[in-house]
FIRO-514129 format. One record per residue (C-alpha): residue number from 1; residue in one letter; x, y, z. Coordinates in nm, 2 decimals. Each point is the difference from the previous one (the first is absolute). Layout:
N
DONU  pos  code      c1      c2      c3
DONU  NUM     a       X       Y       Z
...
//
This chain:
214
DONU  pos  code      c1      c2      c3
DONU    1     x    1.95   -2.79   -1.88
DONU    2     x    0.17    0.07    0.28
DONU    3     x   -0.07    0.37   -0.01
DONU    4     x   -0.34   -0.10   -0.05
DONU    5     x    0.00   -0.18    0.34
DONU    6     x    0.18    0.34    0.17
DONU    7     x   -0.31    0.17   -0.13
DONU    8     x   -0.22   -0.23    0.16
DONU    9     x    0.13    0.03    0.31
DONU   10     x    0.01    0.32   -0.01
DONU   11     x   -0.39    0.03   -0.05
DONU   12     x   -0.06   -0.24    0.31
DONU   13     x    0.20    0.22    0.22
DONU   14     x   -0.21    0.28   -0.11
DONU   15     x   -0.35   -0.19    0.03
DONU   16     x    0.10   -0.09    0.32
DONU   17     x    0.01    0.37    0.16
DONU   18     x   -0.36    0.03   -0.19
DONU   19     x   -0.25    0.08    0.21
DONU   20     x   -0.31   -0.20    0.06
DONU   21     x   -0.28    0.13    0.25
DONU   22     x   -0.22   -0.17    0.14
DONU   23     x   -0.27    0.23    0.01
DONU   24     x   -0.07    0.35   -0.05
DONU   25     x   -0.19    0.10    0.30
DONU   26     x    0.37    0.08    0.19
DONU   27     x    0.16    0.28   -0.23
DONU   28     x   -0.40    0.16   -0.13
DONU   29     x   -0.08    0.00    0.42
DONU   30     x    0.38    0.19    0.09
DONU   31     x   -0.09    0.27   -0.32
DONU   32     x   -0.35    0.01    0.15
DONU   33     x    0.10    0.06    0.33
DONU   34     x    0.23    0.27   -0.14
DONU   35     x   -0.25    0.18   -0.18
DONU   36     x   -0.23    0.00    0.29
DONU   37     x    0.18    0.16    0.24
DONU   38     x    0.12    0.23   -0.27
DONU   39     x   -0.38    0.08   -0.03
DONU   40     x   -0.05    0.04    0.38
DONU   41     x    0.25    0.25    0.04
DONU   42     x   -0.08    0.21   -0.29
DONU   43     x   -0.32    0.17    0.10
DONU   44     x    0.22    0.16    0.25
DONU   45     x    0.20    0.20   -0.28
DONU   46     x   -0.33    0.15   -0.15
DONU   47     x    0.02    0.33   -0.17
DONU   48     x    0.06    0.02   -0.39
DONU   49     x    0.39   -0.02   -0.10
DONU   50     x    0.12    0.32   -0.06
DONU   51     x    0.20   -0.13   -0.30
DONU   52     x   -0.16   -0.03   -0.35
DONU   53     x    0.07   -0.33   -0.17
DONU   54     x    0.32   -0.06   -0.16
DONU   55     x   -0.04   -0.07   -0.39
DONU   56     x    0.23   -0.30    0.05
DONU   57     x    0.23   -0.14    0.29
DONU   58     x    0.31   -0.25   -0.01
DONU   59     x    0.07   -0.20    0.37
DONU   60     x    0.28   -0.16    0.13
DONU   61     x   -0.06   -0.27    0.29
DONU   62     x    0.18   -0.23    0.17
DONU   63     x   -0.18   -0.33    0.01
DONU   64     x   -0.03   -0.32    0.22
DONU   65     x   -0.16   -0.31   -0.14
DONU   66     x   -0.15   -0.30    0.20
DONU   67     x    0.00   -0.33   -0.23
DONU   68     x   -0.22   -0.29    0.09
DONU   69     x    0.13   -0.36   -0.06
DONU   70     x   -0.20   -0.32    0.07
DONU   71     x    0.37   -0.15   -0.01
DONU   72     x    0.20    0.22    0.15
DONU   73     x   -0.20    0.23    0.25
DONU   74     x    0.06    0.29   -0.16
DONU   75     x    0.28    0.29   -0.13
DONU   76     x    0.07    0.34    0.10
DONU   77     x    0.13    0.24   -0.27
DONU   78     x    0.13    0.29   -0.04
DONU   79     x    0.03    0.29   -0.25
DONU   80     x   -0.17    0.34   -0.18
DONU   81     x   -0.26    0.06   -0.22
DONU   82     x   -0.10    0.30   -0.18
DONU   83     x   -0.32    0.15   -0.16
DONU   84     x   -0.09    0.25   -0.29
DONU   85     x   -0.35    0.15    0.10
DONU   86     x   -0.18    0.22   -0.27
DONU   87     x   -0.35    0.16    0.17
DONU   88     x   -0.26   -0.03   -0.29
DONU   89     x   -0.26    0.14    0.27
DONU   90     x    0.04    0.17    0.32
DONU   91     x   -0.12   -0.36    0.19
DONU   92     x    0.11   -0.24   -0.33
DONU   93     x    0.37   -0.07   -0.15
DONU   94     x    0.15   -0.20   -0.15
DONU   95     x    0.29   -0.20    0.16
DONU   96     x    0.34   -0.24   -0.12
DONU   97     x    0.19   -0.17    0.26
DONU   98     x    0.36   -0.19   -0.03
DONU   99     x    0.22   -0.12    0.28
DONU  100     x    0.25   -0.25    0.06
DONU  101     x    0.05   -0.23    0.33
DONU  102     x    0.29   -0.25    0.11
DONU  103     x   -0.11   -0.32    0.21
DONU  104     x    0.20    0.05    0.36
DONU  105     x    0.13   -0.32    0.14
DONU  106     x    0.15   -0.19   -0.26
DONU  107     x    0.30   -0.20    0.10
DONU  108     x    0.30    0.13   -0.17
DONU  109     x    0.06   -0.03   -0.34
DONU  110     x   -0.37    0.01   -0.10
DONU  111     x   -0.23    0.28   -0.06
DONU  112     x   -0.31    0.07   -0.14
DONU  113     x   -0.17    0.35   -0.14
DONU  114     x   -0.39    0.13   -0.08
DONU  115     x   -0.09    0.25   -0.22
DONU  116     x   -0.35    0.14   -0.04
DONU  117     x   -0.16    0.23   -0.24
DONU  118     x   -0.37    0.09   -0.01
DONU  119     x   -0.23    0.27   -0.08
DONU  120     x   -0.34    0.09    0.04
DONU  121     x   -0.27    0.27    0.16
DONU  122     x    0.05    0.16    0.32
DONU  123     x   -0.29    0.13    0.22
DONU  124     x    0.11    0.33    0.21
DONU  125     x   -0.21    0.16    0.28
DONU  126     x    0.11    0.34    0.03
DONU  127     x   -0.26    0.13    0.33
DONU  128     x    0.28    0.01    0.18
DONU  129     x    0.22    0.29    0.11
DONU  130     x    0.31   -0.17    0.10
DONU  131     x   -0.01   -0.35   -0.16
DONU  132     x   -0.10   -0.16   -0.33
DONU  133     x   -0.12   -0.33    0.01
DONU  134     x   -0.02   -0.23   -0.31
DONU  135     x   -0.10   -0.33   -0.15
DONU  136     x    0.11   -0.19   -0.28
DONU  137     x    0.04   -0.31   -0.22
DONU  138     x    0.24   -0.07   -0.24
DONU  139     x    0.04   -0.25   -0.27
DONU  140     x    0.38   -0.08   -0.15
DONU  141     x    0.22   -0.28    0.01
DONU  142     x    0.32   -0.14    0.20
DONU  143     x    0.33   -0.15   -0.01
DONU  144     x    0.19   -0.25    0.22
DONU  145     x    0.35   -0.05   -0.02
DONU  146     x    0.24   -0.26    0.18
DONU  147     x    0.38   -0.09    0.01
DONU  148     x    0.17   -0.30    0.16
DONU  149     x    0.38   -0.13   -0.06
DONU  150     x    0.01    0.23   -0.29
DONU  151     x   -0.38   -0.11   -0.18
DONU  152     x   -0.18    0.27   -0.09
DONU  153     x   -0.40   -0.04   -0.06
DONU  154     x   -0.34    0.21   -0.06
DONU  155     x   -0.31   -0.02   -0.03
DONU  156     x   -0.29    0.25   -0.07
DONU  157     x   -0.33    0.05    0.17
DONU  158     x   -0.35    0.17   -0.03
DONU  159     x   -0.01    0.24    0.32
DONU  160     x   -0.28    0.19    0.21
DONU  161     x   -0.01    0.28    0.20
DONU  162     x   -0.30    0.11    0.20
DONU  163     x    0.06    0.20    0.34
DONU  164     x    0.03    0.40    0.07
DONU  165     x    0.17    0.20    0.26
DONU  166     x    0.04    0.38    0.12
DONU  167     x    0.22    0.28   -0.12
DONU  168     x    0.07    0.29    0.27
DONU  169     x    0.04    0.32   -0.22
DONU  170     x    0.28    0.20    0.10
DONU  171     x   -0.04    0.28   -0.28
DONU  172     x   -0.17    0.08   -0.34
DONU  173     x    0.30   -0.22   -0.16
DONU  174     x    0.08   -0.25    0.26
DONU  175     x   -0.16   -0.26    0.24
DONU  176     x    0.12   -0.32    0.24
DONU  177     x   -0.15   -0.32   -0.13
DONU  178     x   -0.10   -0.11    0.41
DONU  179     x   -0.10   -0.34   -0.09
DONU  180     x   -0.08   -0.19   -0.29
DONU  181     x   -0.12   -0.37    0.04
DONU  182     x   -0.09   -0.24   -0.28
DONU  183     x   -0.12   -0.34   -0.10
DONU  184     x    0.29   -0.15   -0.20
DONU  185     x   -0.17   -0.31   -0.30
DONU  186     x    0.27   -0.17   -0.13
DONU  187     x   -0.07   -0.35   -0.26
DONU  188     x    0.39   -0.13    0.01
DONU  189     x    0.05   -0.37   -0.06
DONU  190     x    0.02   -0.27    0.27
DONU  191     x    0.36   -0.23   -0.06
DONU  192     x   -0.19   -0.26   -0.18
DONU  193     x   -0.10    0.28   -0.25
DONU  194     x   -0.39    0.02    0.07
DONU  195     x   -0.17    0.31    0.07
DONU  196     x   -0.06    0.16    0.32
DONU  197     x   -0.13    0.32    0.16
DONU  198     x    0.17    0.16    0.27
DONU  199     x   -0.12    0.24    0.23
DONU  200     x    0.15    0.27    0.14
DONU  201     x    0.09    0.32    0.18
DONU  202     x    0.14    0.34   -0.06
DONU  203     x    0.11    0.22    0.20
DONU  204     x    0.12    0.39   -0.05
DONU  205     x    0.08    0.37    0.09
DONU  206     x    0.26    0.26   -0.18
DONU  207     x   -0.07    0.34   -0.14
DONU  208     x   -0.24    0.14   -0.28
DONU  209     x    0.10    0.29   -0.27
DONU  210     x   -0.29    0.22   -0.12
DONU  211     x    0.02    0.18   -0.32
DONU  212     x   -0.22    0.28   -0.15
DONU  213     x   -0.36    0.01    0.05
DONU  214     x   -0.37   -0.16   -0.13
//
């Protein structure tokens, strides 16, 4: 019973860092934003790539994550994330996405994690001499973890991905990942156990490794 109670506990700490947004015009309008100006600045770059597309690439990226809460205001995070990229087409692939982030500014003794992974199409645009813009949308799932005074709790979410971003080719095998921005769906619990949708907002850049050729 009274381990039952611990467990408890520790699932109402962890509902309580869930994020609830109150709408989702704030993160879809900063990924729009993103991918406009992205867009404005490309037709500057025009020219073809000289680089024939890679048969697959694997990314690392550092990534920052804006969390919306109704109750709380919101959370930064902080952490990586990493993709596995196989090009089915020259402008189609096909795309799988995992990262892990940990909620900054928890008081001590408490922390909180979120892992994602997804996977999907990707869209790239390869007109473009020295950048390579893409879209995507990705389909996976999620998992939120909590401690407090030694509780330990989880719980599992469906997860969304849709966003692009620009790599900057640097040879035939390698590239810098500029900019990467996301809109992050979440469907965490609230602490009295309903459902709830949060909205949210992904930020990211790191490096791109290109391997053989389509």
């Amino acid at each position: 019973m009274t381990h039952h109670r611990f467990f408890a506990k520790g699932m109402n700490t962890m509902r309580t860092f869930c994020l609830k947004a109150p709408a989702l015009a704030w993160p879809a309008r900063c990924v729009a934003l993103v991918l406009l100006t992205l867009a404005a600045s490309v037709p500057s770059l025009a020219q073809s790539s000289s680089y024939s597309t890679p048969a697959y690439e694997v990314s690392g990226d550092f990534s920052y994550v804006r969390a919306r809460s109704n109750n709380s205001g919101g959370f930064n995070l902080l952490g990586g994330s990493g993709e596995f990229t196989y090009h089915v087409r020259n402008w189609l692939a096909l795309t799988a996405d995992g990262g892990g982030y940990v909620f900054r500014g928890f008081p001590a003794g408490v922390s909180s994690t979120m892992y994602t992974y997804a996977a999907g199409p990707r869209f790239t645009f390869r007109r473009y001499r020295r950048a390579t813009p893409f879209v995507q949308a990705l389909l996976g799932g999620g998992r939120l973890t909590a401690s407090s005074d030694n509780v330990h709790a989880a719980e599992n979410s469906v997860v969304m991905l849709a966003g692009g971003g620009i790599d900057v080719p640097v040879s035939q095998h390698f590239a810098i990942r500029a900019v990467q921005a996301d809109y992050l769906l979440t469907r965490f619990s609230l602490a009295n156990g309903s459902s709830a949708t949060q909205h949210n907002l992904r930020l990211s850049f790191g490096v791109v490794f290109r391997f053989g050729e389509r």
